[in-house]
C-alpha positions as CSV (number, residue, x, y, z in Angstrom):
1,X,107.4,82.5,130.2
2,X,103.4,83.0,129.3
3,X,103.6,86.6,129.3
4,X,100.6,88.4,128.5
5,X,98.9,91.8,128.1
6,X,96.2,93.3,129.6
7,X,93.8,96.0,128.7
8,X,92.3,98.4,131.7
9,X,89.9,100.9,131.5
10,X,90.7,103.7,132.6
11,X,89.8,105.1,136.6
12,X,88.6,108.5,135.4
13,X,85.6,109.1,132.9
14,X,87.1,109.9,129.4
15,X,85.1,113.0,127.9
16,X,84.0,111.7,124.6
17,X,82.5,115.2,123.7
18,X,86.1,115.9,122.3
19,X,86.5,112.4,120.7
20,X,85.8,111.5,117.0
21,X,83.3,108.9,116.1
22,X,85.9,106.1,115.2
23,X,87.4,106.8,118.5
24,X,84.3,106.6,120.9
25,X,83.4,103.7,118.8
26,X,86.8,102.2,119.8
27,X,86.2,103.0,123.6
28,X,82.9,101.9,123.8
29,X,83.6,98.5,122.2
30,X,87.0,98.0,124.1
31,X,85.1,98.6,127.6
32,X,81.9,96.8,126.9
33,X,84.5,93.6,125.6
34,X,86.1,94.1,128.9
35,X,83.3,93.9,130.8
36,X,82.6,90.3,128.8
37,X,85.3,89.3,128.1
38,X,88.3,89.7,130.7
39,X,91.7,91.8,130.7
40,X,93.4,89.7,128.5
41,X,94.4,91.9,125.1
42,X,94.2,88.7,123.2
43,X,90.3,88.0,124.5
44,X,89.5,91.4,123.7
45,X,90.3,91.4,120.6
46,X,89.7,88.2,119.5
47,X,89.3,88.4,115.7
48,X,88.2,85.0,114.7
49,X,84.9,85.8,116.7
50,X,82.0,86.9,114.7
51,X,81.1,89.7,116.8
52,X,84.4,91.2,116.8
53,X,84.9,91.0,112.7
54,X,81.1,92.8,112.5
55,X,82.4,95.8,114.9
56,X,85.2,96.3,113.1
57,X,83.9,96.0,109.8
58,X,81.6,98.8,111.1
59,X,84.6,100.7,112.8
60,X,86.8,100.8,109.7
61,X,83.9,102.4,107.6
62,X,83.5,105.3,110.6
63,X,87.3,105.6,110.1
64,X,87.2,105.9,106.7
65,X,84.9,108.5,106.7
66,X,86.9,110.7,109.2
67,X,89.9,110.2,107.1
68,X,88.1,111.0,103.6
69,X,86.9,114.1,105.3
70,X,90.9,115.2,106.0
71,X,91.4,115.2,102.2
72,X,94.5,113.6,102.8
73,X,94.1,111.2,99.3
74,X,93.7,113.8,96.0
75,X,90.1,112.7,94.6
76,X,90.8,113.4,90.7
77,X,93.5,110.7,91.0
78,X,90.8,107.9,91.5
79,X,89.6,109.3,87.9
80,X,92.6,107.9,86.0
81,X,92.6,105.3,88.2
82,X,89.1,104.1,86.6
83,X,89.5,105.0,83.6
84,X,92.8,103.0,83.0
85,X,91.1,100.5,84.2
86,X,88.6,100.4,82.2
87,X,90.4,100.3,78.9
88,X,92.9,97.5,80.6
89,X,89.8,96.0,80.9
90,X,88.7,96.4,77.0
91,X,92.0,95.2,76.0
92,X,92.2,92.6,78.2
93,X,88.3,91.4,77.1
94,X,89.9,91.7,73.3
95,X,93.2,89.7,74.2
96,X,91.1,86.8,75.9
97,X,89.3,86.6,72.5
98,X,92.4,87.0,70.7
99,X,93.7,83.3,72.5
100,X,90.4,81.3,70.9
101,X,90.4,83.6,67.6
102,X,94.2,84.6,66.4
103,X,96.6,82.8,68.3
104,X,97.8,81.0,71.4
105,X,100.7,84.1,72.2
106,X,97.8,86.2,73.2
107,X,97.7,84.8,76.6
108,X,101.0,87.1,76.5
109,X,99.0,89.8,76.3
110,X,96.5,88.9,78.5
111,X,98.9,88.9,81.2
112,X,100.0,92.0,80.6
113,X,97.4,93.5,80.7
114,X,96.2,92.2,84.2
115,X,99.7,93.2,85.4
116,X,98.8,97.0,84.2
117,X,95.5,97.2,85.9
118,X,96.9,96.0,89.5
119,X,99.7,99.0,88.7
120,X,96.4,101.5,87.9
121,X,96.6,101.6,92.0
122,X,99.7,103.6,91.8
123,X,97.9,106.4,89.8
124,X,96.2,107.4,93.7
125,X,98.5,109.8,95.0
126,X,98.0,112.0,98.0
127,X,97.5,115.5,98.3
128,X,100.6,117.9,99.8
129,X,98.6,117.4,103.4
130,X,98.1,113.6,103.1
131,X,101.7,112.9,102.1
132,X,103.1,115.1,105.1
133,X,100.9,113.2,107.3
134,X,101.9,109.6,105.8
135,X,105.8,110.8,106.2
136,X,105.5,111.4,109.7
137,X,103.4,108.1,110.8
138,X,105.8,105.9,108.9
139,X,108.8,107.8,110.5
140,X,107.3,107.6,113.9
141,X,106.2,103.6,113.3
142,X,110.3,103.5,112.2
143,X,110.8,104.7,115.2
144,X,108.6,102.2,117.6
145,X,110.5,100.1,115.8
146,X,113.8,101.1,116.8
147,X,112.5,101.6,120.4
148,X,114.1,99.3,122.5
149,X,117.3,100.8,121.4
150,X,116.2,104.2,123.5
151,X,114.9,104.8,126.7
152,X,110.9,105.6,127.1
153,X,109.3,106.9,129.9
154,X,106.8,104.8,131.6
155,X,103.9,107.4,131.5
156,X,104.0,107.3,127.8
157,X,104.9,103.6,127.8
158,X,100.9,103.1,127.0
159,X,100.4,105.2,124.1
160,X,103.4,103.8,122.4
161,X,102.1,100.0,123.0
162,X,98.6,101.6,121.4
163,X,100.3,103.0,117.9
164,X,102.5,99.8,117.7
165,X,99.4,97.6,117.6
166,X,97.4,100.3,115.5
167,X,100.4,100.6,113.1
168,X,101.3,96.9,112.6
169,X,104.4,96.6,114.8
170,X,105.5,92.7,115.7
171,X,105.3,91.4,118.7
172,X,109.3,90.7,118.6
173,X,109.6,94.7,118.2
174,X,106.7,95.6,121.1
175,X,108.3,92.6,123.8
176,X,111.5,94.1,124.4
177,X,110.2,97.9,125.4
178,X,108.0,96.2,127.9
179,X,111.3,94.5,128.9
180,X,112.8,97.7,129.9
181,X,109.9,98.6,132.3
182,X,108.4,95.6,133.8
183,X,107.1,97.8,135.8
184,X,104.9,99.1,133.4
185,X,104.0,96.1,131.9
């Protein structure tokens, strides 16, 4: 009933010299918590630890990086992005005024205006590349979703586990692959 996860490094040396930063940053920090910390997935990554939050603070900026440099988000998007915000912002500095000055009803305005500069996020859109890419991650974490409805082999029964984390799959989705293969589990 207190089923857990483990996480193993590897028995053969894993050439890093073909690995991107964010990735070797990954390995490295998985193996040295392993070394502290135990097996257990949960110890590894134990988010409410300092330490933990600080690496991957530092590890989402490295992946950030790699994924800017894939021009996968179009650049002159974030343009009208700023610049709608900034005259939501000029109307919405004028409708606060407007409450003290003209009337009450301006609060009316001043909430829609702060509902228009949380929609400026919609004016990113991603380039042809970056949407092709999006597509086929959310079809394949529809997919990890569906799982337990298909068979997977065991030597890929890893990876899979890996994405589901990585892409946000629950825990009621991941359980019942494992189910299939005990084995592998």
């Amino acid at each position: 009933k207190d089923n857990y996860f483990t996480v193993h490094p590897k028995s053969t040396e894993i050439r890093t010299d073909d690995l991107e930063t964010y990735e070797t940053g990954l390995l490295e920090f998985v193996n040295n918590r392993i070394r502290v910390k135990g097996n257990k997935f949960e110890d590894v990554f134990d988010f409410q630890e300092t330490e933990v939050s600080k690496w991957f603070q530092s590890w989402k900026k490295d992946l950030k990086t790699y994924c800017e440099s894939k021009e996968w988000v179009d650049k002159e998007s974030y343009k009208g992005m700023y610049w709608n915000l900034g005259v939501q912002f000029v109307i919405e500095a004028l409708a606060f005024a407007g409450i003290f000055f003209i009337h009450p009803i301006m609060a009316l305005s001043l909430v829609v205006t702060s509902i228009l500069m949380v929609l400026s996020l919609v004016i990113i859109r991603r380039t042809p590349k970056g949407e092709e890419t999006y597509r086929r991650w959310k079809a394949y974490r529809n997919a990890l979703k569906n799982a337990k409805e298909h068979s997977i082999r065991d030597e890929h029964l890893g990876k899979h586990f890996i994405y589901s984390i990585a892409l946000g799959i629950s825990k009621q989705h991941i359980e019942p692959i494992f189910e299939q293969h005990p084995g592998a589990a």
